[in-house]
MDTraj code that builds the backbone (N, CA, C; nanometers):
import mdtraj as md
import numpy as np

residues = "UNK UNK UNK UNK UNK UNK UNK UNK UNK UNK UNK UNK UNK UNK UNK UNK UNK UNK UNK UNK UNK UNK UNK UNK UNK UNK UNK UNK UNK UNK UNK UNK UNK UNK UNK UNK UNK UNK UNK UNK UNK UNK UNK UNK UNK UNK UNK UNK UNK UNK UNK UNK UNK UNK UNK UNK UNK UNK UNK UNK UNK UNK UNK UNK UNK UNK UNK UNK UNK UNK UNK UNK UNK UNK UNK UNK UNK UNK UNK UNK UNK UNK UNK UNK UNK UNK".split()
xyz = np.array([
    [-1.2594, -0.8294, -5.6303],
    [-1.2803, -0.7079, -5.5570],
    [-1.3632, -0.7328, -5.4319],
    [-1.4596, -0.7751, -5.4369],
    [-1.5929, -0.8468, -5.3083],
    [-1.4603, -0.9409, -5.2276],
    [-1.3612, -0.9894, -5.2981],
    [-1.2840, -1.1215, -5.1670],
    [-1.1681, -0.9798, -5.1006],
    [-1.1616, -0.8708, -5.1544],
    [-1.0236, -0.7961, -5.1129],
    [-1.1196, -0.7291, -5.0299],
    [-1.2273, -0.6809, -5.0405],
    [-1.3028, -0.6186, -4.9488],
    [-1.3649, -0.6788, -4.8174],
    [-1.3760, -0.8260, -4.8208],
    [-1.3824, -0.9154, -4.7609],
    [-1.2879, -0.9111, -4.6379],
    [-1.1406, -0.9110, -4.7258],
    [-1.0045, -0.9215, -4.6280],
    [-0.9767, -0.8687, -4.5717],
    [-1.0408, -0.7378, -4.6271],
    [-1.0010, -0.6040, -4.5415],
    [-1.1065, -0.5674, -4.4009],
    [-1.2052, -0.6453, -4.4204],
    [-1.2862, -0.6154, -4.3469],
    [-1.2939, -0.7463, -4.2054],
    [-1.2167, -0.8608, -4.2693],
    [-1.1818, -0.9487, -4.1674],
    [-1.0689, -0.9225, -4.0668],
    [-0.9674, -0.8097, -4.1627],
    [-0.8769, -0.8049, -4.1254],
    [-0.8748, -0.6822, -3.9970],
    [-1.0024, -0.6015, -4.0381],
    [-1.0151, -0.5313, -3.9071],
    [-1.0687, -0.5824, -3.8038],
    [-1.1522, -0.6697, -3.8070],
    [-1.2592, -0.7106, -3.7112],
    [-1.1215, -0.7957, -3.6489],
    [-1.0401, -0.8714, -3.6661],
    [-0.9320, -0.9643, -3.6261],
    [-0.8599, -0.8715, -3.4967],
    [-0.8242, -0.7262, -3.6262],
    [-0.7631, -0.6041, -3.5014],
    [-0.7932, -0.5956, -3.3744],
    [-0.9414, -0.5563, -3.4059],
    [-1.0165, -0.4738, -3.3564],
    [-1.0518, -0.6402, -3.1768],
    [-1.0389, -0.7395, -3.2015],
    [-1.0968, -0.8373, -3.1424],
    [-0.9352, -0.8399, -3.0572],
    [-0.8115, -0.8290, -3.1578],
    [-0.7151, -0.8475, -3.0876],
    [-0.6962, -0.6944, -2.9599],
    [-0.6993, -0.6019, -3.0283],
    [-0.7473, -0.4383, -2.9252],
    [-0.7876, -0.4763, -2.8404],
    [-0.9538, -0.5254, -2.8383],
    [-1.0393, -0.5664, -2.7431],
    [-0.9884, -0.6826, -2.6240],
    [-0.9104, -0.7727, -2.6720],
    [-0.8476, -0.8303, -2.5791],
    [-0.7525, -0.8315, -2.4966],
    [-0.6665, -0.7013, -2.5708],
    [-0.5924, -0.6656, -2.4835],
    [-0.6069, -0.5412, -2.4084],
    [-0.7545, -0.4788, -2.4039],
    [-0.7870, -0.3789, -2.2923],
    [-0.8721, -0.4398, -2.1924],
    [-0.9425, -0.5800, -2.2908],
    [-0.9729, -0.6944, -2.1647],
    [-0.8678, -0.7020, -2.0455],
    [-0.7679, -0.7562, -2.1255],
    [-0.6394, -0.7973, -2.0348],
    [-0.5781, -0.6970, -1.9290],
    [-0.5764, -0.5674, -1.9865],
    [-0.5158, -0.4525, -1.9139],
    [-0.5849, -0.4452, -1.8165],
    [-0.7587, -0.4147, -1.8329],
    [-0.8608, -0.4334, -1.7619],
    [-0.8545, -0.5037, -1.6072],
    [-0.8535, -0.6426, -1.6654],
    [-0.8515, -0.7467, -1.5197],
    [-0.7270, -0.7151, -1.4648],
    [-0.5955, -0.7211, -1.5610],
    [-0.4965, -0.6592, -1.4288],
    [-0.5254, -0.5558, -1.3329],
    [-0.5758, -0.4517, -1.3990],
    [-0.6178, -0.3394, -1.3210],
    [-0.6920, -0.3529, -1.2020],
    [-0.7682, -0.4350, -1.2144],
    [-0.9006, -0.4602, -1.1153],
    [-0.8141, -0.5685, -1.0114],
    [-0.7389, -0.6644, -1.0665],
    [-0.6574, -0.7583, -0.9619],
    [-0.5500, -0.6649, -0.8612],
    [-0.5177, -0.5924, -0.9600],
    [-0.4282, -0.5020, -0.8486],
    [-0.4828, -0.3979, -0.7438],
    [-0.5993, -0.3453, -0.7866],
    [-0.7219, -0.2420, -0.7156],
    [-0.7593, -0.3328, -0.5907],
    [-0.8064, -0.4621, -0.6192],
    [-0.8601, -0.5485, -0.4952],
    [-0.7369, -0.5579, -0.4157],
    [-0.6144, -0.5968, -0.4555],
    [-0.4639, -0.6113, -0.3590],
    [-0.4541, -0.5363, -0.2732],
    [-0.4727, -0.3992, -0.3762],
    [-0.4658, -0.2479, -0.2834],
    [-0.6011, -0.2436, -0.1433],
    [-0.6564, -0.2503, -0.1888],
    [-0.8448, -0.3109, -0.1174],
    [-0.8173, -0.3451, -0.0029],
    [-0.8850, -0.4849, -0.0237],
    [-0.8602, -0.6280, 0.0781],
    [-0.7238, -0.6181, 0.1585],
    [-0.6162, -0.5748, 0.1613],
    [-0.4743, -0.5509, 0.2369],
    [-0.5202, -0.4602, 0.3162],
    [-0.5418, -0.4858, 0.4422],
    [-0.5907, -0.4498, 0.5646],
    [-0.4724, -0.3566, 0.6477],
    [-0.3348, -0.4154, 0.6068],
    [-0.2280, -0.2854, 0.6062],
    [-0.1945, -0.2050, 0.5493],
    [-0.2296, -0.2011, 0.4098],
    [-0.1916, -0.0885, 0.3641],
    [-0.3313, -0.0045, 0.3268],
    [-0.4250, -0.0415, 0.3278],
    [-0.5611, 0.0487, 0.3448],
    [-0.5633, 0.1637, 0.4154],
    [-0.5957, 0.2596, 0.4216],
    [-0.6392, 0.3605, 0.5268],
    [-0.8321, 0.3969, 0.4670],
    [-0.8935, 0.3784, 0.5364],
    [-1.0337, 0.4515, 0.5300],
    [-1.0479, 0.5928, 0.5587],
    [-1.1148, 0.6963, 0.5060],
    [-1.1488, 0.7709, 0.6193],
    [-0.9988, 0.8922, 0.5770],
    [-1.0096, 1.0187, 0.6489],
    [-0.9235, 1.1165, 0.6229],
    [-0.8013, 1.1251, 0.7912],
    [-0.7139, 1.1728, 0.7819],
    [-0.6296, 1.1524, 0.8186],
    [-0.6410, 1.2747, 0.9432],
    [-0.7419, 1.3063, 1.0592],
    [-0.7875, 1.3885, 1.1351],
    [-0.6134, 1.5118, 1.1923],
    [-0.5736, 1.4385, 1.2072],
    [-0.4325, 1.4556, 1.2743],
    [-0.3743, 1.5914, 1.1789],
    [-0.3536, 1.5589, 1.0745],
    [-0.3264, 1.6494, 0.9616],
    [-0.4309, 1.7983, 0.9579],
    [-0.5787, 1.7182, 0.9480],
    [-0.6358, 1.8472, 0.8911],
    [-0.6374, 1.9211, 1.0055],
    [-0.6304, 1.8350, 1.1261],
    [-0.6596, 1.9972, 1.2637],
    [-0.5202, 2.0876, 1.2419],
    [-0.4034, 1.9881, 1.1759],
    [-0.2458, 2.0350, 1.2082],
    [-0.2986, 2.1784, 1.0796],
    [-0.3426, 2.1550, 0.9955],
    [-0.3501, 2.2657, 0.8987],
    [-0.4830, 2.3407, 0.9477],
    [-0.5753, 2.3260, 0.9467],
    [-0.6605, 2.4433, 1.0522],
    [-0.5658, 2.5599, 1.1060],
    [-0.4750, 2.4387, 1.2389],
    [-0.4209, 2.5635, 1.3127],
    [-0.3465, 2.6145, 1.2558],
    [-0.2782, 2.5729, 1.1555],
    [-0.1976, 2.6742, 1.0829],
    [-0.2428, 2.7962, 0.9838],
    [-0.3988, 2.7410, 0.9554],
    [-0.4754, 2.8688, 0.8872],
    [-0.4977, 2.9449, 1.0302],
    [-0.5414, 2.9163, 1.1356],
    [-0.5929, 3.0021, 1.2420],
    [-0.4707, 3.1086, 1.2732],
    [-0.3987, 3.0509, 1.2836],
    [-0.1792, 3.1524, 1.2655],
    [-0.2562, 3.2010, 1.1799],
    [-0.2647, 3.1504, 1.0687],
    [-0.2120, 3.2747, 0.9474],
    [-0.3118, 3.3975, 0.9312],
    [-0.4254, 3.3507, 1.0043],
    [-0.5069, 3.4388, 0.9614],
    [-0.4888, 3.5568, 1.1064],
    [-0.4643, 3.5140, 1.2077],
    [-0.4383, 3.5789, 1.3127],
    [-0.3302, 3.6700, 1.2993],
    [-0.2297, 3.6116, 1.2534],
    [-0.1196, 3.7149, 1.2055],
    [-0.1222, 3.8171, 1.1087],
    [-0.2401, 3.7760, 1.0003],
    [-0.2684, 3.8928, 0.8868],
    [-0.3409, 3.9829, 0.9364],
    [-0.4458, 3.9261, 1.0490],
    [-0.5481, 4.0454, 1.1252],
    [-0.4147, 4.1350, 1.2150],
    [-0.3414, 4.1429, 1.3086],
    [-0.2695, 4.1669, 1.3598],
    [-0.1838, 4.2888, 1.2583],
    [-0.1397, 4.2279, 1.1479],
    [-0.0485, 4.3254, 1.0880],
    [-0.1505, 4.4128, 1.0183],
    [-0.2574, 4.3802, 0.9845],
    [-0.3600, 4.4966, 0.9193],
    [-0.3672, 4.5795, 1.0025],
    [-0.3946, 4.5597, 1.1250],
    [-0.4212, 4.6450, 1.2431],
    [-0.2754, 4.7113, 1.3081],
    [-0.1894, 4.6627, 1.2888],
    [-0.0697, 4.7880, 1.2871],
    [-0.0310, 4.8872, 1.1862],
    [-0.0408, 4.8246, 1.0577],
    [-0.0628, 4.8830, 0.9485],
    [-0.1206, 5.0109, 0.9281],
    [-0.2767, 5.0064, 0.9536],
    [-0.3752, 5.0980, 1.0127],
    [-0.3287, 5.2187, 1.1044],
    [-0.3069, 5.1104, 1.2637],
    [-0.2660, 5.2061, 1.3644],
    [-0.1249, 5.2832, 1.3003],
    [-0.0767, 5.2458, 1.2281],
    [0.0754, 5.3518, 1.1664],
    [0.0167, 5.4553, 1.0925],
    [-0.0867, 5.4371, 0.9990],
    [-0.1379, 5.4881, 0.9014],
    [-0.2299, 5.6206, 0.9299],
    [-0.3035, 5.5808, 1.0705],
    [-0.3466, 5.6855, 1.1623],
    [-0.2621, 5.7772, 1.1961],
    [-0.1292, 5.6978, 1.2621],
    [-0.0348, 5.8248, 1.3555],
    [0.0154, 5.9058, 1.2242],
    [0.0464, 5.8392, 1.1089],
    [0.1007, 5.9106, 1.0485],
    [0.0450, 6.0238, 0.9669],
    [-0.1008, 6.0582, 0.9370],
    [-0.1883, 6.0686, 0.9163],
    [-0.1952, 6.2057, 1.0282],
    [-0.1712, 6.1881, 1.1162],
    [-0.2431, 6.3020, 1.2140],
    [-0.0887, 6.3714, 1.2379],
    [0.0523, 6.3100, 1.1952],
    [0.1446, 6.3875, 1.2292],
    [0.1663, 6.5087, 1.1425],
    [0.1082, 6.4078, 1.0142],
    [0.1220, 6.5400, 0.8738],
    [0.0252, 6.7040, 0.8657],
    [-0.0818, 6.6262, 0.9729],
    [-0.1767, 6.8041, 0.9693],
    [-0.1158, 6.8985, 1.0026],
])
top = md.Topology()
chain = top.add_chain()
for i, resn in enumerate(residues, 1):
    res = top.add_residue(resn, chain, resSeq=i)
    for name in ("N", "CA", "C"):
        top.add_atom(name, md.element.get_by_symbol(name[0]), res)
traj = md.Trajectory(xyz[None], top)
């Protein structure tokens, strides 16, 4: 009973060492491919992409210009119509 308990307990630690080596393994691939991505001076970009975010700004500045605009006709209808009904 002490040698089956033995086995069983070698037999995890064996697992558990083989697991461990292969999230070792997964591990360093991971990190070899992260530096590729890295160190590659062409395919890197640093830094945010300026070009884009002004391109979406101005497209919030539209959108918001156009929602002020239609509130305010909205309104001005809401008035005339408003004073036609008295």
């Amino acid at each position: 009973m002490i040698y089956k308990a033995c086995h069983c307990f070698c037999f995890t630690n064996k697992h558990k060492d083989s697991f461990l080596s292969h999230q070792i393994a997964r591990k360093r691939a991971e990190e070899m491919e992260r530096r590729k991505r890295i160190l590659n001076a062409k395919v890197r970009t640093i830094g945010v992409d300026k070009e884009t975010l002004d391109a979406q700004v101005a497209m919030k500045e539209e959108s918001d210009a156009f929602e002020k605009e239609l509130t305010r006709a909205y309104l001005m209808h809401r008035c005339i119509y408003s004073c036609l009904q008295i």
